[in-house]
MMTF fields as JSON, N, C-alpha, C and O atoms, coordinates in Angstrom:
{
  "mmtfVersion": "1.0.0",
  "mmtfProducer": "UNKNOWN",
  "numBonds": 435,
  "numAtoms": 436,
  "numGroups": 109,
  "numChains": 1,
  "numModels": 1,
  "chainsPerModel": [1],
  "groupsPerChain": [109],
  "chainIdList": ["A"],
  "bondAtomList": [4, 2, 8, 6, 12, 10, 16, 14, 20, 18, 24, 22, 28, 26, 32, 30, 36, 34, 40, 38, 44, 42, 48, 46, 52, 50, 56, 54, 60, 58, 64, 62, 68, 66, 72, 70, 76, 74, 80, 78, 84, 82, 88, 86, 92, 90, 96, 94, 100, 98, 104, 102, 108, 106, 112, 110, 116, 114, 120, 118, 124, 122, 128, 126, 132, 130, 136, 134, 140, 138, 144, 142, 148, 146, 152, 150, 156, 154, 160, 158, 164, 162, 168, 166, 172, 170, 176, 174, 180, 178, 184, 182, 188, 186, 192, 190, 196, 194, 200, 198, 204, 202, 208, 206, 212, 210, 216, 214, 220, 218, 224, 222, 228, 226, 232, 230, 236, 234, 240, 238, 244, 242, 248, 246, 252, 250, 256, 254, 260, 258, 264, 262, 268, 266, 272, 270, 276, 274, 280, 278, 284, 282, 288, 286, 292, 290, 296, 294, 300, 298, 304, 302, 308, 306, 312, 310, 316, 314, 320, 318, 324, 322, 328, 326, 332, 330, 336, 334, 340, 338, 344, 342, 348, 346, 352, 350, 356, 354, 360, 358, 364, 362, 368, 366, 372, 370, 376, 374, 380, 378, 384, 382, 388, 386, 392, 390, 396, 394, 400, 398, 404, 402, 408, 406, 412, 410, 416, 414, 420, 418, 424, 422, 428, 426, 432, 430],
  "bondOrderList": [1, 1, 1, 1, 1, 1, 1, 1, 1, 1, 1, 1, 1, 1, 1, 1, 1, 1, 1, 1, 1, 1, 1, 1, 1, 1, 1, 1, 1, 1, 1, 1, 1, 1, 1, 1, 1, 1, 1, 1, 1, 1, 1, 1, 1, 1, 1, 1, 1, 1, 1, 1, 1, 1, 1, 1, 1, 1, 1, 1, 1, 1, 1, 1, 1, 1, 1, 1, 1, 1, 1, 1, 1, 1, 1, 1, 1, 1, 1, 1, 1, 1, 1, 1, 1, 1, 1, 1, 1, 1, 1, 1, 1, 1, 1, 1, 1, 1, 1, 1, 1, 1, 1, 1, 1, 1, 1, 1],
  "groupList": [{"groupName": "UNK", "atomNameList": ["N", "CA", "C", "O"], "elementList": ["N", "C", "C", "O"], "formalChargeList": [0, 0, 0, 0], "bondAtomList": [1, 0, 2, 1, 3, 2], "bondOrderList": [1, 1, 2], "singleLetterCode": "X", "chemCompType": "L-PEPTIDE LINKING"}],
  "groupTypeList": [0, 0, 0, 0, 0, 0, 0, 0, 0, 0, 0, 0, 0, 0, 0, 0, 0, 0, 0, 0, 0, 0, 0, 0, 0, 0, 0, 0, 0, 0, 0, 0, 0, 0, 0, 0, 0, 0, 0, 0, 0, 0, 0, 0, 0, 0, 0, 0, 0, 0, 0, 0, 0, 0, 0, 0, 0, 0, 0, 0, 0, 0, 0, 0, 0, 0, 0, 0, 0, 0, 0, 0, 0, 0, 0, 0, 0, 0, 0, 0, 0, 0, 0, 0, 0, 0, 0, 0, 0, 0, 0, 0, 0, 0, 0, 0, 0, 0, 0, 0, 0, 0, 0, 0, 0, 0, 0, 0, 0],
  "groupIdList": [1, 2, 3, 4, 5, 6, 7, 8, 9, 10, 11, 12, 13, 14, 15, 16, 17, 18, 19, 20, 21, 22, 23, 24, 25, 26, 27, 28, 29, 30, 31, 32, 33, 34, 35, 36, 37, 38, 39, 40, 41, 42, 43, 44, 45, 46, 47, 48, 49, 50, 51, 52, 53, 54, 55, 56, 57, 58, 59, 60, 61, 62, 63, 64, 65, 66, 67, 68, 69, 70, 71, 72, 73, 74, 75, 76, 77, 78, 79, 80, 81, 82, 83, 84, 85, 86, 87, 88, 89, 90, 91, 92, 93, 94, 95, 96, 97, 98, 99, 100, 101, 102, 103, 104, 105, 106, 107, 108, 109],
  "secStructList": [7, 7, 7, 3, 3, 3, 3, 3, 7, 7, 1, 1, 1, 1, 7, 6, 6, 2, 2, 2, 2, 2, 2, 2, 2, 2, 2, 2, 2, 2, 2, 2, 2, 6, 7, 3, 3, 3, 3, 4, 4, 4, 4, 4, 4, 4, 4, 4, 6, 1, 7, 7, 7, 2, 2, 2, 2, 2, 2, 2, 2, 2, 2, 2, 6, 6, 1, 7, 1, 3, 3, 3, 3, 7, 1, 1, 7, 7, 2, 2, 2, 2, 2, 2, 2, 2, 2, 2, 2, 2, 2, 6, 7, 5, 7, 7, 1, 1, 6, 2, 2, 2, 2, 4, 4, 4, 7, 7, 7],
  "xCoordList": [11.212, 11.08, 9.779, 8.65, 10.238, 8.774, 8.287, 8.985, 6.805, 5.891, 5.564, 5.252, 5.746, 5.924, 4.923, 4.491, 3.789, 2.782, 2.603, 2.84, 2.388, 1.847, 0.485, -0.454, -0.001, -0.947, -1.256, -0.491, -2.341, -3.428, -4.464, -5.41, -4.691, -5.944, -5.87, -4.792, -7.381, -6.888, -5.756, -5.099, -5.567, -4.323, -4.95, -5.262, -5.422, -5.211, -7.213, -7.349, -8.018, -9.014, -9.394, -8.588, -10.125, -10.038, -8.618, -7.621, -8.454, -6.788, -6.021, -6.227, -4.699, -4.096, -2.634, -1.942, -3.021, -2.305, -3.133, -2.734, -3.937, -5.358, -5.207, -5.351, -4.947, -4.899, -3.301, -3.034, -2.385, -1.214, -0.984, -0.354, -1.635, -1.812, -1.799, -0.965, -3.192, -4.312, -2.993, -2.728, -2.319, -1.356, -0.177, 0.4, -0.233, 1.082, 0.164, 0.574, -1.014, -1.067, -1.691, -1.783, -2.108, -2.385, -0.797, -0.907, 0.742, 1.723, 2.058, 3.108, 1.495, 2.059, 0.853, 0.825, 0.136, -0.386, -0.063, -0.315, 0.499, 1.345, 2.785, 3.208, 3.456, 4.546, 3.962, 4.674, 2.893, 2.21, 2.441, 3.28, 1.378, 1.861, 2.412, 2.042, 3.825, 5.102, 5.332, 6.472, 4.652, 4.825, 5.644, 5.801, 6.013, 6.575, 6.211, 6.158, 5.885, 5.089, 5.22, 6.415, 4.583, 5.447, 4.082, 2.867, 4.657, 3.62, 3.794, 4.659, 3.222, 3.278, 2.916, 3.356, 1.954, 1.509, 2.656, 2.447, 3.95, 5.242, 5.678, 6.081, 5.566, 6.15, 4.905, 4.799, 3.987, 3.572, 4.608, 4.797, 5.618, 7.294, 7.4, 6.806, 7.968, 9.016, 8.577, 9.329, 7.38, 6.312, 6.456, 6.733, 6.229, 6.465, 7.922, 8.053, 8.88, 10.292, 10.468, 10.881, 10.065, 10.072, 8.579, 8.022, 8.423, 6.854, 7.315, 8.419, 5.893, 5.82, 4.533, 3.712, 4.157, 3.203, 2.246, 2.633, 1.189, 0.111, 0.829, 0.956, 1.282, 1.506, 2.787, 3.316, 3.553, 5.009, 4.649, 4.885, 3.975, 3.379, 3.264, 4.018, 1.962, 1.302, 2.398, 2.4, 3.522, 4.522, 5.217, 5.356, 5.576, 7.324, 5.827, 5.943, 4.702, 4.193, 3.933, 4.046, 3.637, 3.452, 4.521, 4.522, 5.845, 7.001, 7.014, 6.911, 7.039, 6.95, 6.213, 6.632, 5.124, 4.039, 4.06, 3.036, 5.321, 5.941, 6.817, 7.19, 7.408, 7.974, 6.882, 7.508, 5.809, 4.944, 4.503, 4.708, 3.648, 2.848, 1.624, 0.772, 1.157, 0.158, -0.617, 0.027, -1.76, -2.391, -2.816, -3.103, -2.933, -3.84, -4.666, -4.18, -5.967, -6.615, -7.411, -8.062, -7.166, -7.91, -8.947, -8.92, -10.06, -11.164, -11.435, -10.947, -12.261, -12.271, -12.212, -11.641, -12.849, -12.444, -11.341, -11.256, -10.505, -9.425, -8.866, -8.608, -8.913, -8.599, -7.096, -6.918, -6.349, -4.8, -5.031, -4.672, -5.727, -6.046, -6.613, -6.347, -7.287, -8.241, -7.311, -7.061, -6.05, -5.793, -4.439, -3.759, -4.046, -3.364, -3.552, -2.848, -4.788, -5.591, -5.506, -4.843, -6.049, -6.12, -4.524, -4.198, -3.793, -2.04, -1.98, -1.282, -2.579, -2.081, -2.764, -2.261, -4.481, -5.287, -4.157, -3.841, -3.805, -3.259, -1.974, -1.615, -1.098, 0.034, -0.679, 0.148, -1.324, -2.494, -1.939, -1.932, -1.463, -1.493, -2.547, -3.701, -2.19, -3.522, -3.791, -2.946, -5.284, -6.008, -6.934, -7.705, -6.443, -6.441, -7.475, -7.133, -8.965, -9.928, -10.353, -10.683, -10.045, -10.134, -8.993, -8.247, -8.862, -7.434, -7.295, -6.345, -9.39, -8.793, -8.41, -8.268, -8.304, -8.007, -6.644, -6.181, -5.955, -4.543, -3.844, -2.728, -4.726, -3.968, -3.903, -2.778, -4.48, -4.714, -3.803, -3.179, -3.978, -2.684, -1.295, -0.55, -1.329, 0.086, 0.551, 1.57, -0.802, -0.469, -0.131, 1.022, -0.904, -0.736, -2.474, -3.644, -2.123, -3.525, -2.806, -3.341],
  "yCoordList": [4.567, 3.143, 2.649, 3.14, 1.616, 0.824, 0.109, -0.438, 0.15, 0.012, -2.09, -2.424, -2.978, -4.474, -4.751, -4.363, -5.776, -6.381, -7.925, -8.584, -8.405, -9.523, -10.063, -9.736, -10.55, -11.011, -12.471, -13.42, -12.309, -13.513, -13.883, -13.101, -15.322, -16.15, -17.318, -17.909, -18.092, -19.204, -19.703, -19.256, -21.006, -22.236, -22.963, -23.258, -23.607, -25.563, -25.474, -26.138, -24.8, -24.932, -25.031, -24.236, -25.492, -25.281, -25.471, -25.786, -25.387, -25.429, -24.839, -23.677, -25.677, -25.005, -23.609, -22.749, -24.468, -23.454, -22.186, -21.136, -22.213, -21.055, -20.474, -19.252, -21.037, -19.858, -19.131, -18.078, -20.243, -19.216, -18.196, -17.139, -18.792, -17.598, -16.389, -15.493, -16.642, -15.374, -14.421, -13.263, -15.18, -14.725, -13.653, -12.612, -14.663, -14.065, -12.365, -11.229, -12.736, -11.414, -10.09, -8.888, -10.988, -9.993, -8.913, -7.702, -9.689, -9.329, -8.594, -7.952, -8.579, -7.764, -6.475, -5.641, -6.273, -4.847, -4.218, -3.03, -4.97, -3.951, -3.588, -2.432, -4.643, -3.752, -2.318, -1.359, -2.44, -1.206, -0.322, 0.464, -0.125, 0.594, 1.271, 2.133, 0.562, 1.162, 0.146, 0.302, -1.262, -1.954, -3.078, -3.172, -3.793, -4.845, -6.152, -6.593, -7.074, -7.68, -8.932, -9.229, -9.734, -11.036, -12.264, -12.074, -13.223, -14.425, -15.789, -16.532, -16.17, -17.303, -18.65, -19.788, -18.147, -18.585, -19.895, -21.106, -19.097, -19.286, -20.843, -21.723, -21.085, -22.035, -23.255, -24.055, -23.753, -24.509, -25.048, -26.151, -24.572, -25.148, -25.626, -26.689, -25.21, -25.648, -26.991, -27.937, -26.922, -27.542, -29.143, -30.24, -28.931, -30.413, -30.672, -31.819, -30.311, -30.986, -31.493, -32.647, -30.392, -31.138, -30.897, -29.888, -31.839, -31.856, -31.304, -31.535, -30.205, -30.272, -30.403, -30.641, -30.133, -29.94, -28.377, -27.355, -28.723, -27.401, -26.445, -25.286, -26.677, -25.628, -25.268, -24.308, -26.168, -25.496, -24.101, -22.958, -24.614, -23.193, -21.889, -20.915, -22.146, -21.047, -20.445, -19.258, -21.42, -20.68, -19.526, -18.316, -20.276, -19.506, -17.876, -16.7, -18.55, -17.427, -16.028, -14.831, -16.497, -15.401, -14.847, -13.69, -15.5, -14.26, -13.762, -12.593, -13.69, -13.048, -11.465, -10.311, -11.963, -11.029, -10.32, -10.077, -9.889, -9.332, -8.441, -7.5, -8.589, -7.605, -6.754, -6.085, -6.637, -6.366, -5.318, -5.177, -4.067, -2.915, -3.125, -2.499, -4.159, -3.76, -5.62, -6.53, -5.736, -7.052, -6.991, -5.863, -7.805, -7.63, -9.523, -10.652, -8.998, -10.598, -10.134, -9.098, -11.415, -12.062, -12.784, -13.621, -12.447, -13.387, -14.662, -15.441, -15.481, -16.724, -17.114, -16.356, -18.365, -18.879, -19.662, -20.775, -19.414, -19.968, -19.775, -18.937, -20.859, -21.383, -20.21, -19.433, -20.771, -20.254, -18.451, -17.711, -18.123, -16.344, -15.901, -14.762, -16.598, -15.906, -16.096, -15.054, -17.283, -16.606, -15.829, -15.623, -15.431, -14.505, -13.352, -12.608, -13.063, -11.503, -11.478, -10.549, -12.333, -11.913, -11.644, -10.683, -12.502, -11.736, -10.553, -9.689, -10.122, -8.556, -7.814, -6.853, -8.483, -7.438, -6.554, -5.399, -8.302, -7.956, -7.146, -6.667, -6.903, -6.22, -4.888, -4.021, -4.645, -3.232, -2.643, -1.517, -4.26, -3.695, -3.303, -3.52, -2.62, -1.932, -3.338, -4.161, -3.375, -4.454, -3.736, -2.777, -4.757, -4.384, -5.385, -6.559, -5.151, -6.209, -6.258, -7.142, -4.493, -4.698, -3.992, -3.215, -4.052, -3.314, -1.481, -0.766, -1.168, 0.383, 0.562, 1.665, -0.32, -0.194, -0.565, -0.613, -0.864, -1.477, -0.414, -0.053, 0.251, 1.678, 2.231, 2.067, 2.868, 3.774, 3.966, 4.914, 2.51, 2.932, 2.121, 1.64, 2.235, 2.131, 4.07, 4.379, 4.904, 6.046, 6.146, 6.386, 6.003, 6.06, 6.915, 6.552, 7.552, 8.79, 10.104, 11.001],
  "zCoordList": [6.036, 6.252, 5.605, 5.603, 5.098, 4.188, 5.307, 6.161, 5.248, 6.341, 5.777, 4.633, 6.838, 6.547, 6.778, 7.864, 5.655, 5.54, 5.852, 4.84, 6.529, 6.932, 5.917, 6.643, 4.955, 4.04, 5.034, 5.205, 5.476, 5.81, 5.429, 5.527, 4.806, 4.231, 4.146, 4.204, 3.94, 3.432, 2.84, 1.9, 3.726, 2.778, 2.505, 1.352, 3.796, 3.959, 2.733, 1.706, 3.139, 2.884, 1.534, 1.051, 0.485, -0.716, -1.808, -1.16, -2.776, -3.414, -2.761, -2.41, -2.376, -2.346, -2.685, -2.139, -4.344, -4.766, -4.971, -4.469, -5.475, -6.023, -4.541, -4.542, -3.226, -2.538, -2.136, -1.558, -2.745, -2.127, -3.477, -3.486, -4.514, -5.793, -5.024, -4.895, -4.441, -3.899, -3.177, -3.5, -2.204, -1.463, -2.091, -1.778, -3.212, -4.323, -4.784, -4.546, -5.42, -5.719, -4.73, -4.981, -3.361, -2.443, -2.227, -2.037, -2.308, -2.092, -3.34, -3.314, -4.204, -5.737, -5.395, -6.301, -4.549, -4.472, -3.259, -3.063, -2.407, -1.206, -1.955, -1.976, -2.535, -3.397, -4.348, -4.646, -4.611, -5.362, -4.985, -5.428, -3.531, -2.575, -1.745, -0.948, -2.133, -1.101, -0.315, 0.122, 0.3, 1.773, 0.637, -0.58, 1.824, 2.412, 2.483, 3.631, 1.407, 1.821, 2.64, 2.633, 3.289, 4.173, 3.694, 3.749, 3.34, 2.379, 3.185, 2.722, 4.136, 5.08, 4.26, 4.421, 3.309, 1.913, 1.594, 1.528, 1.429, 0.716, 1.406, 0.646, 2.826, 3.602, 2.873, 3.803, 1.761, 1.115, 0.763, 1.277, -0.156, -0.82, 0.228, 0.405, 1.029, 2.119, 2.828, 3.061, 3.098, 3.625, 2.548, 3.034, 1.274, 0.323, 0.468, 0.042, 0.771, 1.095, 2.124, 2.235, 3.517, 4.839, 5.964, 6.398, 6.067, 6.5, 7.883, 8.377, 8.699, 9.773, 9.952, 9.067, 11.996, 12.142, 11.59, 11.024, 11.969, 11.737, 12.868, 12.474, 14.081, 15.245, 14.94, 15.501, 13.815, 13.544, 12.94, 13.329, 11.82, 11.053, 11.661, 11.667, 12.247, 13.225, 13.939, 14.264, 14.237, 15.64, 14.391, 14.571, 13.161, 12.173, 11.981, 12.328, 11.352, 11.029, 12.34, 12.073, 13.482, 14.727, 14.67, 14.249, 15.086, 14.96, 13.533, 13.904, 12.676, 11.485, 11.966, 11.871, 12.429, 12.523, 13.632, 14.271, 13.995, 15.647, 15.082, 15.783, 13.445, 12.765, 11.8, 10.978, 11.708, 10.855, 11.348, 12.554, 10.514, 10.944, 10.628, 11.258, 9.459, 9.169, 8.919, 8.398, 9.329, 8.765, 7.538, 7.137, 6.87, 5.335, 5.724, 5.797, 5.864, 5.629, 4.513, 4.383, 3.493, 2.66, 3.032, 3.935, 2.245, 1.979, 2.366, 1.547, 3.67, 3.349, 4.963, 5.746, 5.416, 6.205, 6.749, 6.231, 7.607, 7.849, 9.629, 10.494, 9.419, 11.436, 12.176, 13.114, 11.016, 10.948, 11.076, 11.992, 9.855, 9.806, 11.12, 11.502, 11.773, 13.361, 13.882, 14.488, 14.192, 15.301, 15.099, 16.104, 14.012, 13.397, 13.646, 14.33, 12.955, 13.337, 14.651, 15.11, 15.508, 17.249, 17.797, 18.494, 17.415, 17.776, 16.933, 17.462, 15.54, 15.301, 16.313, 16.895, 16.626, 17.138, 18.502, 18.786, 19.143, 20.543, 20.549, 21.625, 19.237, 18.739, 18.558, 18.275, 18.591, 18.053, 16.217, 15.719, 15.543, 14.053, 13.371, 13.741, 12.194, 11.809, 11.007, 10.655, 10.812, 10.044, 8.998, 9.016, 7.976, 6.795, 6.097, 6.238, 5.193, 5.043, 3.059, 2.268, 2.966, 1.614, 0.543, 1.138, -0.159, -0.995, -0.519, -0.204, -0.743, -0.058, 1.488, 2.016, 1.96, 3.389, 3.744, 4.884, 2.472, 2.455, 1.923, 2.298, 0.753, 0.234, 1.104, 1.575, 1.691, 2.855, 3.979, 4.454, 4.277, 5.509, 5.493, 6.347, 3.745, 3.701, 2.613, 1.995, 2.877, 3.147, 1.358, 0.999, 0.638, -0.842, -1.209, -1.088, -1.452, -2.678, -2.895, -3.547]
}
């Protein structure tokens, strides 16, 4: 079984495409890897067709992250990422801060 990545970082803060980029290629090195990747990033599209709230977000992204093994946060301040990380913390997923810590325990050397 391929081990499922959750990628968390900045959106709303700074560009927002330059950060769901970031997102895009945080997800092109867990495919490297072997994982799974999951891009909350992605609901930006969805988001310019049909508007929701900020707590819609946060809710689609938490269950997402109830199927996941592993956190990956990106770089950066972001309201959305804390309390992300604190539901993986409280899931006891592994957290993930820099690429070797993403190799690692998605069990690649």
């Amino acid at each position: 079984m391929k081990l499922r990545v959750y990628i968390a970082g900045p959106y709303s803060g700074g560009d927002q495409c330059l950060n769901v980029r970031n997102a895009i290629n945080a997800a092109e090195l867990v495919i490297r890897f072997g994982g799974v990747p999951y891009i909350p990033h992605l609901s930006h599209f969805w988001h310019l067709v049909s508007l929701h709230t900020y707590g819609f977000w946060i809710e689609q992204g938490l269950e997402w992250l109830k199927l996941c093994h592993i956190f990956f946060r990106l770089p950066g301040e972001s309201k959305g990422s804390d309390i992300e990380e604190e539901a993986a913390q409280r899931r006891g997923l592994t957290i993930c801060r820099t690429v070797e810590e993403l190799e690692k325990a998605l069990n690649v050397r």
